[in-house]
C-alpha positions as CSV (number, residue, x, y, z in Angstrom):
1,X,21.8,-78.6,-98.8
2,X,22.8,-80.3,-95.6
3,X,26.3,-81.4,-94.6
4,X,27.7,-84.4,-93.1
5,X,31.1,-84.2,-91.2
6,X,32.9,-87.1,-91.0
7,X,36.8,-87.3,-89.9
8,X,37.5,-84.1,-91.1
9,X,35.9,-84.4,-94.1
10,X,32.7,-82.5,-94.7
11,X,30.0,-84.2,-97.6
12,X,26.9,-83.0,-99.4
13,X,24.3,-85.3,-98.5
14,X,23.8,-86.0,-102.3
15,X,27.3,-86.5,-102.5
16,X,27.5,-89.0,-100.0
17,X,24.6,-90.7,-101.6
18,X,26.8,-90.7,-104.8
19,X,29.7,-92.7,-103.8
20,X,27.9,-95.1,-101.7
21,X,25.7,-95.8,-105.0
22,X,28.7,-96.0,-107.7
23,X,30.5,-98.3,-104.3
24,X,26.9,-100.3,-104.7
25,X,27.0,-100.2,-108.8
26,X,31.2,-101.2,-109.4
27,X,31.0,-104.0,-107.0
28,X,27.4,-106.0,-108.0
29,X,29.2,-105.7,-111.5
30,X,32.0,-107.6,-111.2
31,X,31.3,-111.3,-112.6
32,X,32.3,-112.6,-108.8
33,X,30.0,-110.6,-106.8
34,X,27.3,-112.9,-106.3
35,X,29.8,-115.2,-105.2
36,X,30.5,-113.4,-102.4
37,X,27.3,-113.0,-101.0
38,X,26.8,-117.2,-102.0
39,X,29.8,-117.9,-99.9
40,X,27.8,-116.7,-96.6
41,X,24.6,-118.3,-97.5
42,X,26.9,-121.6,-98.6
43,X,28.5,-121.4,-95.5
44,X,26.2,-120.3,-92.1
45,X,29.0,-120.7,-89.7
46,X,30.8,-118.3,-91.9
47,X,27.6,-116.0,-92.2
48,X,27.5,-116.4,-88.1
49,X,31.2,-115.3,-87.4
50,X,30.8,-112.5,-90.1
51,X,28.0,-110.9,-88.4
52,X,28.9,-111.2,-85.0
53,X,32.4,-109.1,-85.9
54,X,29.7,-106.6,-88.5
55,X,27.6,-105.9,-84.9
56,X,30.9,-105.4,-82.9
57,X,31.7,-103.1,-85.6
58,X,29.8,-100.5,-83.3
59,X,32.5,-98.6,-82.4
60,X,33.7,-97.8,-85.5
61,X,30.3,-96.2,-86.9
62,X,29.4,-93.0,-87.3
63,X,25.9,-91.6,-86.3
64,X,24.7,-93.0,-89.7
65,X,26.2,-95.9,-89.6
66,X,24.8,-97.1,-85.8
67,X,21.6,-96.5,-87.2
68,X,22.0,-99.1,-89.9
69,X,24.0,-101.4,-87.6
70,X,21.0,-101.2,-84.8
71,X,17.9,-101.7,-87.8
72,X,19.7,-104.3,-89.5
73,X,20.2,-106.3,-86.1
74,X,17.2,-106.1,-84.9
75,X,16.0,-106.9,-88.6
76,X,18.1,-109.9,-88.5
77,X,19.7,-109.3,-91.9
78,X,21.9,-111.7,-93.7
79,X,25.6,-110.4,-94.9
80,X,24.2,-109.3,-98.5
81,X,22.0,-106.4,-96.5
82,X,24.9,-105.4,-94.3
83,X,27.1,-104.9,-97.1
84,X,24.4,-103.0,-98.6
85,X,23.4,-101.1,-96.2
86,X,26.8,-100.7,-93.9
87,X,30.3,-102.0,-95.4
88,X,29.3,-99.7,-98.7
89,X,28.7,-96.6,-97.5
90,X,31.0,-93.8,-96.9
91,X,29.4,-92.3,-93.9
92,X,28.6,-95.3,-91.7
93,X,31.7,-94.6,-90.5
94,X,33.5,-91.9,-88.1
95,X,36.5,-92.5,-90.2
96,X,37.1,-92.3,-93.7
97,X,40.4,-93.9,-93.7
98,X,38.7,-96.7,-92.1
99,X,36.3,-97.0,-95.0
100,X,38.8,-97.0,-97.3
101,X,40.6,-100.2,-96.0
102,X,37.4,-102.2,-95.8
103,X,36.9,-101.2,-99.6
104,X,40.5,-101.9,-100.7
105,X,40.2,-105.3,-98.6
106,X,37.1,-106.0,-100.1
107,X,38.1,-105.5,-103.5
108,X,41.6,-107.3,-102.9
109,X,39.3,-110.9,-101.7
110,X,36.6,-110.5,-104.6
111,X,39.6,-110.4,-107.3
112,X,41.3,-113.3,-105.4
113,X,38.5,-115.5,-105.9
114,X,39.4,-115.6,-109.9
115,X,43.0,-116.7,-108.6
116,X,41.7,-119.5,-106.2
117,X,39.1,-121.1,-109.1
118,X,42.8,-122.3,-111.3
119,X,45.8,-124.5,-109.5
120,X,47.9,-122.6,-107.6
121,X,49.9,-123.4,-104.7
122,X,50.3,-121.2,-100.9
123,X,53.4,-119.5,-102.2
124,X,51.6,-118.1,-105.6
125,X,48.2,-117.4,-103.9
126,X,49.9,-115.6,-101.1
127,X,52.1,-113.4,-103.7
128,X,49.0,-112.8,-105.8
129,X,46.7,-112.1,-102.4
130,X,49.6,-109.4,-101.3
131,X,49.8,-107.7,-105.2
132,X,45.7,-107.3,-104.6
133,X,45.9,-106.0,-101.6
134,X,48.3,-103.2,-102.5
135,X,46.8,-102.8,-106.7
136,X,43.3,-102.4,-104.8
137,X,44.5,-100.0,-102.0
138,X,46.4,-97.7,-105.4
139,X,42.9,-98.0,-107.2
140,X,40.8,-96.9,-103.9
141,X,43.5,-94.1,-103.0
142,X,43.5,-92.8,-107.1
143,X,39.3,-93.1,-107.1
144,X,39.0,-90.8,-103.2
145,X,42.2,-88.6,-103.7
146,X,40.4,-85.9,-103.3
147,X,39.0,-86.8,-99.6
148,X,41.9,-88.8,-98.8
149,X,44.8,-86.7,-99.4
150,X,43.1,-84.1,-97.6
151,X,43.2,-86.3,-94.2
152,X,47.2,-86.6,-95.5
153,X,46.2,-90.7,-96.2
154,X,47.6,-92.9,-98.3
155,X,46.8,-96.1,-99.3
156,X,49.4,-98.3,-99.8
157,X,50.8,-102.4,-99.3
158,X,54.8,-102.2,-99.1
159,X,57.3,-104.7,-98.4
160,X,59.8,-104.8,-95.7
161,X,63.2,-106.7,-96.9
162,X,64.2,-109.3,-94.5
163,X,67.3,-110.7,-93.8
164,X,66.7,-114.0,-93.2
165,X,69.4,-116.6,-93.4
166,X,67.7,-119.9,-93.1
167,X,66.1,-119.4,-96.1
168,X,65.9,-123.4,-96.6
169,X,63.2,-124.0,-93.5
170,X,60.9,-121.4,-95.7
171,X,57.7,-122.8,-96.9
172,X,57.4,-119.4,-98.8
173,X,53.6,-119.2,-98.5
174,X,53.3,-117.5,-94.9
175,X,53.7,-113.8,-94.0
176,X,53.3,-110.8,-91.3
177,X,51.1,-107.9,-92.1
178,X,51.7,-104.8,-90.2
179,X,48.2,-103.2,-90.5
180,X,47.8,-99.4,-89.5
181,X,44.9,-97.2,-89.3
182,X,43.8,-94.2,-87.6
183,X,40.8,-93.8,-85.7
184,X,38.8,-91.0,-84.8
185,X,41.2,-88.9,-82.9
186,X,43.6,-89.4,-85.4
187,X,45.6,-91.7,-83.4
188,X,47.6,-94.3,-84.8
189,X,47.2,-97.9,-84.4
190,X,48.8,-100.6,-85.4
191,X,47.8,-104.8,-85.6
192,X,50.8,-107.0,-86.3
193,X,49.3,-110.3,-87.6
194,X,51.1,-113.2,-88.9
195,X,49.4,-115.6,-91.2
196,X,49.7,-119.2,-91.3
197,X,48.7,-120.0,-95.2
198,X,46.7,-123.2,-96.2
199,X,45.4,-124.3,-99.5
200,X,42.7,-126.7,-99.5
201,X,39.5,-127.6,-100.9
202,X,38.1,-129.2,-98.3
203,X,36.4,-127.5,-94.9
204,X,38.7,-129.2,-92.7
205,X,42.3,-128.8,-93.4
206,X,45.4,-130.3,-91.8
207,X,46.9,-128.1,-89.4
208,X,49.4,-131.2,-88.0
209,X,52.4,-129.7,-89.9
210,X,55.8,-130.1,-87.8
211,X,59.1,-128.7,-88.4
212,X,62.1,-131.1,-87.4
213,X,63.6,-127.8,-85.3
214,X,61.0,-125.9,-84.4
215,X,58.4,-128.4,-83.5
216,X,54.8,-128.5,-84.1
217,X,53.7,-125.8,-86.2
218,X,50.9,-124.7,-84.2
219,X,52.4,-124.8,-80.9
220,X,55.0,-122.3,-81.8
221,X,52.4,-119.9,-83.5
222,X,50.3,-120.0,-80.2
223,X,53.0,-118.7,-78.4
224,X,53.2,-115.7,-80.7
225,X,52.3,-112.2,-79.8
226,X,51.6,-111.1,-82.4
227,X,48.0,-112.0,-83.3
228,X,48.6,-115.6,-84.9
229,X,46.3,-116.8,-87.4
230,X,46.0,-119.4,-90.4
231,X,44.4,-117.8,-93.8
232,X,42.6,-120.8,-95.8
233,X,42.9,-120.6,-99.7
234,X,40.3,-122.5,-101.2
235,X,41.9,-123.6,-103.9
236,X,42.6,-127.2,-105.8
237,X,46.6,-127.7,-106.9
238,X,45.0,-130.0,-110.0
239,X,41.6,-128.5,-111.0
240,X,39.2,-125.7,-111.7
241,X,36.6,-124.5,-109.0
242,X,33.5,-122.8,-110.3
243,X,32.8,-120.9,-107.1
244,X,35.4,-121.2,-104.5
245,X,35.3,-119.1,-100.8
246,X,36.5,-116.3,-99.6
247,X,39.8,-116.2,-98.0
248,X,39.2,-116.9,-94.4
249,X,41.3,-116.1,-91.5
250,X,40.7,-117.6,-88.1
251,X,42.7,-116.3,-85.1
252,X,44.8,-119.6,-83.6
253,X,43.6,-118.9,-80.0
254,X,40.0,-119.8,-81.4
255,X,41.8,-123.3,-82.8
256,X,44.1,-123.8,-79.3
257,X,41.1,-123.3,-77.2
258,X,40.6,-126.9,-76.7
259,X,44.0,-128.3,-77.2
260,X,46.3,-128.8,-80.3
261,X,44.3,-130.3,-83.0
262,X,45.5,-132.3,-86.2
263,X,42.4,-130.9,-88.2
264,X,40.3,-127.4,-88.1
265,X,37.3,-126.4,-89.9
266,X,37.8,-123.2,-92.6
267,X,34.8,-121.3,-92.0
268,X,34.1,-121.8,-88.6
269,X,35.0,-119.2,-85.8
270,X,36.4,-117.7,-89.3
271,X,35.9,-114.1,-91.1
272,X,37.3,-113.5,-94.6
273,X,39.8,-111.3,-94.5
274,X,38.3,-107.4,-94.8
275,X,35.8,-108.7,-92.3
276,X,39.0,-109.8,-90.3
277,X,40.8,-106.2,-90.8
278,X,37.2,-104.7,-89.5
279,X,36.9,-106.6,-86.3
280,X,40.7,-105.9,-85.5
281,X,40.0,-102.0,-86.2
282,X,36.8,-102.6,-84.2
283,X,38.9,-103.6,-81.2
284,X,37.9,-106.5,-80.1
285,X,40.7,-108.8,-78.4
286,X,43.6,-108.3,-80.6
287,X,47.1,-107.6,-79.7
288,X,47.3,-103.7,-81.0
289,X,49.8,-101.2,-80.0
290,X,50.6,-97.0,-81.0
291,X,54.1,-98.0,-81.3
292,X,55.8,-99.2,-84.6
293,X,59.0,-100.3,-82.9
294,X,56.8,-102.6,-80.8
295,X,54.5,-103.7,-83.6
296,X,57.3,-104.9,-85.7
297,X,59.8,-106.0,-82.5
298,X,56.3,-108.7,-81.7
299,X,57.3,-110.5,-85.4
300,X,61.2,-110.1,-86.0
301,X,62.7,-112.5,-83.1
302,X,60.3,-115.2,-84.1
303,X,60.5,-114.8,-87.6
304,X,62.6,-117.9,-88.3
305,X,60.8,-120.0,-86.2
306,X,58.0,-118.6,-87.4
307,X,58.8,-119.5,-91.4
308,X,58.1,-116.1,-92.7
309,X,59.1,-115.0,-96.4
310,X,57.4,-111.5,-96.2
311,X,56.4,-108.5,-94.3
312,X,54.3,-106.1,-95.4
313,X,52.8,-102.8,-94.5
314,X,49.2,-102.2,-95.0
315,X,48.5,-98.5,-93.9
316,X,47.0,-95.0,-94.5
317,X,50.3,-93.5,-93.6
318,X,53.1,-92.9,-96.9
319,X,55.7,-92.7,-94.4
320,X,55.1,-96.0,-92.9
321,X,57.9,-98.1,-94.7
322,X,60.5,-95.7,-93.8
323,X,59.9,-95.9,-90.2
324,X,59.8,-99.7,-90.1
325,X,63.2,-99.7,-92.6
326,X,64.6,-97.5,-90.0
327,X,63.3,-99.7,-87.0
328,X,64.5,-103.1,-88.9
329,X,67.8,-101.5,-89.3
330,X,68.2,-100.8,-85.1
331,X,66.8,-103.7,-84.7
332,X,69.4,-105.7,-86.4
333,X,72.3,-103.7,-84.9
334,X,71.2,-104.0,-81.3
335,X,71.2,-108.0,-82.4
336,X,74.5,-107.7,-83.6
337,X,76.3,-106.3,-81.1
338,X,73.9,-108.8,-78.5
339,X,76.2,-111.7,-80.7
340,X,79.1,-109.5,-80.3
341,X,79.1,-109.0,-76.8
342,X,78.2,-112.4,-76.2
343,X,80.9,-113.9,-78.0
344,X,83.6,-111.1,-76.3
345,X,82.7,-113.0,-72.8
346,X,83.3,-116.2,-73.7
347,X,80.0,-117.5,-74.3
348,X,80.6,-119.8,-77.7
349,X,83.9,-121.7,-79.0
């Protein structure tokens, strides 16, 4: 029976087959699933973003998975087919670490969408997105144990403890995700991301927020490193949605490219959020770095301004939290004795 190697892994053929079908058969049989694939047909200038990052995905296929990716382009497929086809399937990629994200992601969003159909405000939808995202990347790393601890991989969503002072400029609803994967060579990468959080039902949503120190809200997240981006709830704070979106992320240097607007659209120049992750491990214009004292050194001296209540780690890697514990720590010595020094010269009353 022939073999498939993939990142250290080596599959049956029927094996393969296996997975990608029970992948295929858990997902169409959760009650939201169809709304999934309705949100993209709902919403075309989500569907268009979506399959621009799926074709850009390129680099992370494997041999299997850039044959899919070149038939379904030039069959000009819609999302559902993709998914099908591509997202599902745990040898379209050269890394199954990388698959395993997507499918913790994915899973993580298609639960959220029972969340956003009640009332709920940004600080309760971003809590219950974060629990997803790490229940989802336990249930993924339980279900593939067997591939995954061999490749030493662990799925996991951990928090980072700040110590913030300021706690009364915090909106609560807005966080930084530290987002790590390895690719092929087994090199690390790492994305930091902060995310803006909006709840709206509407398309548009007001993005004209201004803090009385900080200044416009938007302003000071385009002058982030760190890959600054808004994450749209579609949620109402009074009543019940049937069917709402997806989350969707868009990247504030696609809103600032013509100016500072009160207003953007949702789903336009958007990607829900596993689509998001995919297109950042697909490397295509985001800020990523091997180093996690850099990663995390890109959010920390902003994170006042920036109105931050979280941190988290989303990586392959159990050690992960330690490190950036251990970082944080430096990192708040090295400030200290900045104050110190400063204060020993003179330099405040």
């Amino acid at each position: 029976m022939g073999k498939i190697a993939l990142s250290g892994i080596s599959f049956g053929i029927l094996e393969a087959d296996d997975l990608w079908q029970d992948v295929l058969s858990d997902f169409n049989n959760e009650p939201r699933s169809q709304s999934v694939y309705n949100c993209y047909v709902k919403y075309p200038q989500l569907a268009a973003s979506t399959l621009i990052a799926l074709k850009r995905s390129f680099s992370l296929a494997g041999g299997g998975g850039q044959v899919a990716l070149m038939y379904l382009n030039s069959d000009k497929s819609e999302f559902l087919k993709y998914h099908e086809n591509y997202l599902t399937c745990p040898v379209s990629f050269s890394s199954f670490e990388v698959w395993a994200l997507i499918q913790a992601a994915q899973l993580a969003e298609l639960a959220f969408l029972d969340v956003c159909s009640t009332p709920n405000n940004e600080v309760q939808l971003s809590g219950h997105l974060i629990q997803l995202l790490s229940s989802k990347s336990q249930l993924i790393q339980s279900k593939y144990n067997k591939y995954l601890s061999g490749l030493g991989a662990d799925l996991s969503v951990k928090k980072l403890e700040l110590q913030v002072q300021n706690r009364e400029k915090i909106t609560g609803g807005d966080f930084a995700l530290l987002f790590e994967w390895k690719d092929k060579d087994g090199n690390l990468n790492i994305c930091p991301v902060v995310f803006q959080a909006k709840r709206s039902v509407a398309e548009n949503v007001d993005i004209s927020q201004r803090n009385p120190d900080s200044g416009l809200q938007l302003a000071v997240l385009s002058k982030s490193k760190c890959n600054p981006s808004f994450i749209f709830y579609n949620c109402d704070s009074q009543g019940v949605l049937e069917e709402p979106r997806l989350p969707t992320v868009k990247s504030v240097k696609n809103i600032v490219k013509n100016g500072l607007p009160s207003k953007t659209n949702s789903v336009e120049d958007s990607l829900s959020l596993s689509v998001f992750l995919l297109d950042v491990m697909g490397g295509n214009g985001y800020f990523v770095t091997s180093s996690r004292k850099l990663a995390l050194n890109a959010i920390l001296p902003n994170v006042e301004e920036l109105e931050l209540a979280n941190i988290i780690t989303f990586s392959v890697d159990p050690r992960a939290l330690l490190v950036y514990e251990r970082e944080y720590k430096e990192y708040l010595l090295a400030k200290l004795n900045s104050a110190e020094g400063y204060d020993n010269e003179g330099g405040s009353s």
